[in-house]
C-alpha positions in Angstrom: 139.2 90.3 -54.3 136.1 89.5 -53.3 133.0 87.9 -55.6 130.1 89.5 -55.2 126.3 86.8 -55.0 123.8 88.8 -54.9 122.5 87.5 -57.8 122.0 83.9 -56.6 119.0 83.1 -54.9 117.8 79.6 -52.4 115.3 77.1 -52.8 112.4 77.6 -50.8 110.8 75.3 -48.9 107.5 74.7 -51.0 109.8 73.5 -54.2 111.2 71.6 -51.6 108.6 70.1 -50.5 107.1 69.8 -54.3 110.5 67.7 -55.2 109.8 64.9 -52.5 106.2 64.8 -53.6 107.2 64.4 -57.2 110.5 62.1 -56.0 108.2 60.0 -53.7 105.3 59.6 -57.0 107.7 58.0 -59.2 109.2 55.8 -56.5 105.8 55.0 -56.3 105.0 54.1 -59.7 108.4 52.1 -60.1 107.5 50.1 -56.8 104.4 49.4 -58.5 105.2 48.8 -61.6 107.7 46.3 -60.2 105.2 44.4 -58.3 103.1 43.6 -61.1 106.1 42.5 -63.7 107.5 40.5 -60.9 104.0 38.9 -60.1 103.8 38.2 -63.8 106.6 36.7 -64.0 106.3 34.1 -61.2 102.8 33.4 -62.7 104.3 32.3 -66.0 107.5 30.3 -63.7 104.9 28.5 -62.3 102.6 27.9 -65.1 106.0 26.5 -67.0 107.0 24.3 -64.1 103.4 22.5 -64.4 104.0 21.7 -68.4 107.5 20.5 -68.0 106.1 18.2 -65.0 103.3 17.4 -66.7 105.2 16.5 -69.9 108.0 14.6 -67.9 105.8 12.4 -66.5 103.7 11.4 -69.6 106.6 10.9 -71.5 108.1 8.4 -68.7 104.2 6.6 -68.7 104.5 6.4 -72.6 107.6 5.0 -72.5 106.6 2.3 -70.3 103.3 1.4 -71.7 105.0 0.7 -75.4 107.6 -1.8 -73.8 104.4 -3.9 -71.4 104.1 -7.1 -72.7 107.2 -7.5 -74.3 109.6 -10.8 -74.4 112.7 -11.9 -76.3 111.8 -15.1 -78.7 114.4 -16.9 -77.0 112.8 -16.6 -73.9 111.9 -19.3 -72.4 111.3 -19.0 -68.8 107.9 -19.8 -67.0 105.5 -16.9 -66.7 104.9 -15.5 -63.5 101.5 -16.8 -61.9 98.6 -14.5 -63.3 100.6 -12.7 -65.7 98.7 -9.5 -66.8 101.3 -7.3 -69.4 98.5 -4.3 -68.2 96.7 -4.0 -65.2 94.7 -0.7 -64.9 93.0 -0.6 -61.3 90.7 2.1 -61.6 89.7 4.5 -58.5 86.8 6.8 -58.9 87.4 9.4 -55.9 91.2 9.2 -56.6 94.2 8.8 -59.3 93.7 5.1 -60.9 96.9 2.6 -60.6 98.8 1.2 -63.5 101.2 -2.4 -63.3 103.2 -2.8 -66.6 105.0 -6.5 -67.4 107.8 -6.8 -69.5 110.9 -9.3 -70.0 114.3 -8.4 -70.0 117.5 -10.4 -70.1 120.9 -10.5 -68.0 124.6 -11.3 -69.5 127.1 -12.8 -67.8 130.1 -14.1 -70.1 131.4 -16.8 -67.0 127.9 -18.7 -66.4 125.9 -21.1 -69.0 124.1 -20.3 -70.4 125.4 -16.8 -70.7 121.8 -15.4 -71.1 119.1 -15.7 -68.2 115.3 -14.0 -68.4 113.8 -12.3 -65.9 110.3 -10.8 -66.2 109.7 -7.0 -64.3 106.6 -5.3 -62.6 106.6 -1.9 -63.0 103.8 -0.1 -60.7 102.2 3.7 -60.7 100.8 4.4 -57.6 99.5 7.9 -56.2 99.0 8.3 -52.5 98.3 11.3 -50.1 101.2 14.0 -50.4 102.6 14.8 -47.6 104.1 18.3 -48.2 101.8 20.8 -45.4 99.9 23.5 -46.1 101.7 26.8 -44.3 98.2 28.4 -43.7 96.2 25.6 -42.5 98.7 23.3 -41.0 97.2 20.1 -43.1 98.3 18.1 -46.0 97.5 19.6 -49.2 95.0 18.2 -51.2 96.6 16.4 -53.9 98.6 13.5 -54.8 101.8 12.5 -54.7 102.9 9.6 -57.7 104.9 7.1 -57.2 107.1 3.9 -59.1 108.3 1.1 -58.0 109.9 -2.2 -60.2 110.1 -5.6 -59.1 111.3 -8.4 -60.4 109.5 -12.3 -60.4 111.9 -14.9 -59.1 109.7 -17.8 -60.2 107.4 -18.0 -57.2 107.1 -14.2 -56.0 107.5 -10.8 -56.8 110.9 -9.7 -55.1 110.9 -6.1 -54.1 114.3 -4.1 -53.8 114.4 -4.7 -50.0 114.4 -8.6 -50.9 116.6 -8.5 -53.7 120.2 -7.8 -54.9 119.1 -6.7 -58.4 120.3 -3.4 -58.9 117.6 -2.2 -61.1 114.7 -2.3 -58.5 113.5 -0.1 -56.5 110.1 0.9 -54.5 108.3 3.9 -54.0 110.7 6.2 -55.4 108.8 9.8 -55.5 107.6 10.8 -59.2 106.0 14.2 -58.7 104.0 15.9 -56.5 100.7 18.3 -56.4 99.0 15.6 -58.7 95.2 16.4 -58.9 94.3 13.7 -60.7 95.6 10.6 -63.0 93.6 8.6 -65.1 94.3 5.7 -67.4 91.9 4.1 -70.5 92.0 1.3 -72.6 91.0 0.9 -75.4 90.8 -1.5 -78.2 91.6 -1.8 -82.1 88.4 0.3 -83.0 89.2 2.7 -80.6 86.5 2.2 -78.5 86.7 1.8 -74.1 87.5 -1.3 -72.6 84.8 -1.1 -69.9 85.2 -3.0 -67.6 88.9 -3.1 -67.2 90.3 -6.3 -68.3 91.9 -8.1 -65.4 93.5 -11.1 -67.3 95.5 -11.7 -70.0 93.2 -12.3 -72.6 91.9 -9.1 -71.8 94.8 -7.3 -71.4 95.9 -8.5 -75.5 93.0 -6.6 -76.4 94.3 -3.3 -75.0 96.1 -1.9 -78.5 95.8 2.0 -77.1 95.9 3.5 -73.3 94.5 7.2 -73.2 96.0 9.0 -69.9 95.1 12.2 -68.7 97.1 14.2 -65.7 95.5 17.0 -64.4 98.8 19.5 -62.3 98.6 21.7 -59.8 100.6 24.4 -59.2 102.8 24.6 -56.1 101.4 27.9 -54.4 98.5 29.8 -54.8 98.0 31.4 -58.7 95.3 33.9 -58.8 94.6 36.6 -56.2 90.9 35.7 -55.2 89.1 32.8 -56.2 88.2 31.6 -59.7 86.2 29.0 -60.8 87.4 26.2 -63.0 86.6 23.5 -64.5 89.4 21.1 -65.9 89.1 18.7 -68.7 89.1 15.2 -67.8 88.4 11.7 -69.0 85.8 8.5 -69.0 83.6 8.8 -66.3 84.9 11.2 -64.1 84.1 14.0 -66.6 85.3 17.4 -66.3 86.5 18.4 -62.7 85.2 22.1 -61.4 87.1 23.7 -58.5 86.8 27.2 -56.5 90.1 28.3 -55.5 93.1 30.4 -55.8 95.4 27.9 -57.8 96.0 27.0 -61.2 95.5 23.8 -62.9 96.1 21.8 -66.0 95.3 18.8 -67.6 97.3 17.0 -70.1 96.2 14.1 -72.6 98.1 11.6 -74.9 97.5 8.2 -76.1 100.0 5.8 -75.5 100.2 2.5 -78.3 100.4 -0.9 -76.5 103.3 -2.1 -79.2 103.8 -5.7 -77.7 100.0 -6.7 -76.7 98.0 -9.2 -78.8 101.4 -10.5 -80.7 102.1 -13.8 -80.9 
């Protein structure tokens, strides 16, 4: 037996054609709304991956700045020639450099005596980066920080290419898209060192070293370009720029916890 549908009827083109419209609208406003949660998103990526940076670093500088100037009592090795625990060279169109002394001691159970004192150099150094710009083909503006540790041997200070010591190294890469770095002494009243002190009677004065790191971010942040102006330290003042990436600046003050002791 046969069923019988005339009661069934088509679709006609117009619905149709109303269905895409309405189909392709909504793909539409998914694809958009997409874009702008994703954008979002690597805005906030990138804006995280300048604070941990950021924070890394300062927390490595702190570190280093307590232990300068330190020495064990029963140390009695010779000094190396112009010791300076703290060495700030400043650099006004660039990131200042920072040289940190401290003594440290070796074991070794089969020599006499089983103790032997060494004093180590540790140096902060920013220089060019290297990474290119894809658009213009050139280095990117910023700077690239770097660490390196030597060791006196009683007449010179022996790098890792001139040493066997296991412990230093030379020019190992920090961080990149530095902006700026900038180091400040300061003594018991709180108040600048200015000029820098360059001996070591100078240096025991230095009881507190302010250091501010201004990041950048890796790619471009903003869609069209926004002026900023980033907080900064001493002299230098605050920083403006006029661009499409994001910056930040991050200040501590580091104790000297060895300098000025007797």
């Amino acid at each position: 037996m046969k069923k019988k549908f005339s009661n069934q009827t088509g679709v006609t083109l117009i619905e149709i054609l109303i269905g895409i419209v309405i189909s392709v609208l909504m793909m539409a406003a998914i694809f958009t709304s997409y874009t702008a949660v994703n954008n979002t998103y690597s805005q906030v990526i990138d804006k995280a991956k300048i604070s941990q940076s950021g924070r890394d670093i300062i927390g490595m500088l702190v570190r280093d700045v307590r232990i300068a100037g330190f020495k064990y009592f029963s140390d009695t090795s010779k000094a190396p020639t112009n010791y300076n625990p703290i060495l700030i060279t400043k650099n006004s169109t660039g990131c200042d450099k920072l040289e940190l002394m401290y003594g440290d001691r070796n074991y070794d159970p089969n020599t006499t005596p089983k103790y032997t004192y060494v004093t180590y150099k540790i140096t902060y150094e920013c220089k060019p980066s290297k990474i290119i710009d894809k658009k213009t083909g050139i280095n990117i503006s910023a700077y690239a920080l770097y660490k390196s540790k030597s060791k006196w041997d009683g007449a010179n200070w022996q790098g890792a290419s001139t040493s066997t010591d296991d412990l230093l190294f030379s020019d190992e890469l920090v961080v990149d898209h530095i902006q700026d770095l900038i180091f400040n002494p300061l003594n018991e009243k709180g108040q600048l060192i200015n000029p820098v002190p360059s001996d070591l009677t100078g240096s025991n004065k230095i009881k507190v070293i302010d250091i501010a790191i201004i990041m950048r971010s890796q790619g471009e942040f903003f869609k069209k370009k926004k002026p900023k102006e980033v907080y900064s330290l001493g002299s230098k003042g605050n920083t403006s720029f006029n661009d499409k990436f994001l910056r930040e600046s991050i200040l501590v003050s580091a104790h000297t916890r060895n300098m000025g002791l007797e």
